[in-house]
C-alpha positions as CSV (number, residue, x, y, z in Angstrom):
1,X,20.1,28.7,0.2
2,X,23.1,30.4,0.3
3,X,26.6,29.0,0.9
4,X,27.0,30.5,4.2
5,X,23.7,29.2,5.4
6,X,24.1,25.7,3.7
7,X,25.8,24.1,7.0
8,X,23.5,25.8,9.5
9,X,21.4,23.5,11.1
10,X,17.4,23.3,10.1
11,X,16.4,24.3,13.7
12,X,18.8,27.3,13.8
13,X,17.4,28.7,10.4
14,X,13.5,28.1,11.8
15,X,14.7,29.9,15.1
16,X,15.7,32.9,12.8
17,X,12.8,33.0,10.6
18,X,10.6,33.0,14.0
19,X,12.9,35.9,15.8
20,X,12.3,37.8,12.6
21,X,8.6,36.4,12.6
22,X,8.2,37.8,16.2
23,X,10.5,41.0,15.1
24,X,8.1,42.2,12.7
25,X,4.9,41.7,15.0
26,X,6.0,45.2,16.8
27,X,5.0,43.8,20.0
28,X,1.2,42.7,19.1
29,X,0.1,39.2,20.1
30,X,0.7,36.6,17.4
31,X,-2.9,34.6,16.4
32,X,-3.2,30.9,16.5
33,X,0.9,31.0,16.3
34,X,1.1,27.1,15.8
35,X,-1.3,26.4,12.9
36,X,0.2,29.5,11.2
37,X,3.2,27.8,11.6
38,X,2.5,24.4,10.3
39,X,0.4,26.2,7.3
40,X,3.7,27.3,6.4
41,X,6.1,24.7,6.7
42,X,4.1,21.3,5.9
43,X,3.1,22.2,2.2
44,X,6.8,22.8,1.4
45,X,7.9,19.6,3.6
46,X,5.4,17.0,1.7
47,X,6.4,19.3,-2.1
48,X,9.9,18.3,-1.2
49,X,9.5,14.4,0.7
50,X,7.4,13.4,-2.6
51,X,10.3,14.8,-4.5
52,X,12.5,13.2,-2.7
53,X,10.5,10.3,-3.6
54,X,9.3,10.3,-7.2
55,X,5.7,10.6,-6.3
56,X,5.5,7.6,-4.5
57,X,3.3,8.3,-1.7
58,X,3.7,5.0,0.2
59,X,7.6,5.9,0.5
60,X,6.8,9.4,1.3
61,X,4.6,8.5,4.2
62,X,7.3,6.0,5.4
63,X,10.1,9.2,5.8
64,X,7.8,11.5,7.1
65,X,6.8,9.0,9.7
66,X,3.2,9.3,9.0
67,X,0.5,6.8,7.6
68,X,-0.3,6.5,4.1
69,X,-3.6,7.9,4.7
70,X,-2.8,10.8,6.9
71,X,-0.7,11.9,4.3
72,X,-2.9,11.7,1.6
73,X,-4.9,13.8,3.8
74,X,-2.8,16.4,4.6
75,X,-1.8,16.6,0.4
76,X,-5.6,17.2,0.2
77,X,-5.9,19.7,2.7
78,X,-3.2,21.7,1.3
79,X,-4.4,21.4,-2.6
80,X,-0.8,19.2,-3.4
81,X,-0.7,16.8,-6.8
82,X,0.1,13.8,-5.1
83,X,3.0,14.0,-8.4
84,X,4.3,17.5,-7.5
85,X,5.7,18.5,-10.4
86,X,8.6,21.4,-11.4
87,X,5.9,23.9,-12.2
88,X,3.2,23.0,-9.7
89,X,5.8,23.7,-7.3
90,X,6.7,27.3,-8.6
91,X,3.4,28.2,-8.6
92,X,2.5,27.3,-5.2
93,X,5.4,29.1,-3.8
């Protein structure tokens, strides 16, 4: 993130990515828009909330608001190390 965009709010910089999401589409009809969506911004949200946590799931869950389980769900369903490490991360980008 660059400095000018490191005090713009999270939901302005998602607004921009969509408008240039909806920019590139040329007019055509986007497919299942929300699970698209979500495919793109919970695998980087749990990478970084287990980060944030060293790994420990049970805290992860707790800031992302969800149950233990459902997370451990969701880190299935999008292939995540429940201990995301340095170089896991890069090549999941």
């Amino acid at each position: 993130m660059s400095k000018s965009d490191s005090g713009k709010a999270l939901c302005h910089s998602v607004a921009d990515c969509l408008d240039e999401y909806f920019s590139t589409l040329n007019g055509h009809a986007p497919k299942d828009l929300y699970e698209t969506i979500l495919s793109q911004v919970e695998p980087p949200l749990l990478r970084a909330t287990l980060r944030y946590c060293d790994g420990n799931q049970s805290r992860a869950a707790d800031l992302l608001g969800l149950n233990r389980a459902t997370l451990r769900k969701k880190l299935s369903q999008y292939k995540i190390a429940a201990r995301s490490s340095p170089a896991a991360d890069a090549f999941a980008r």
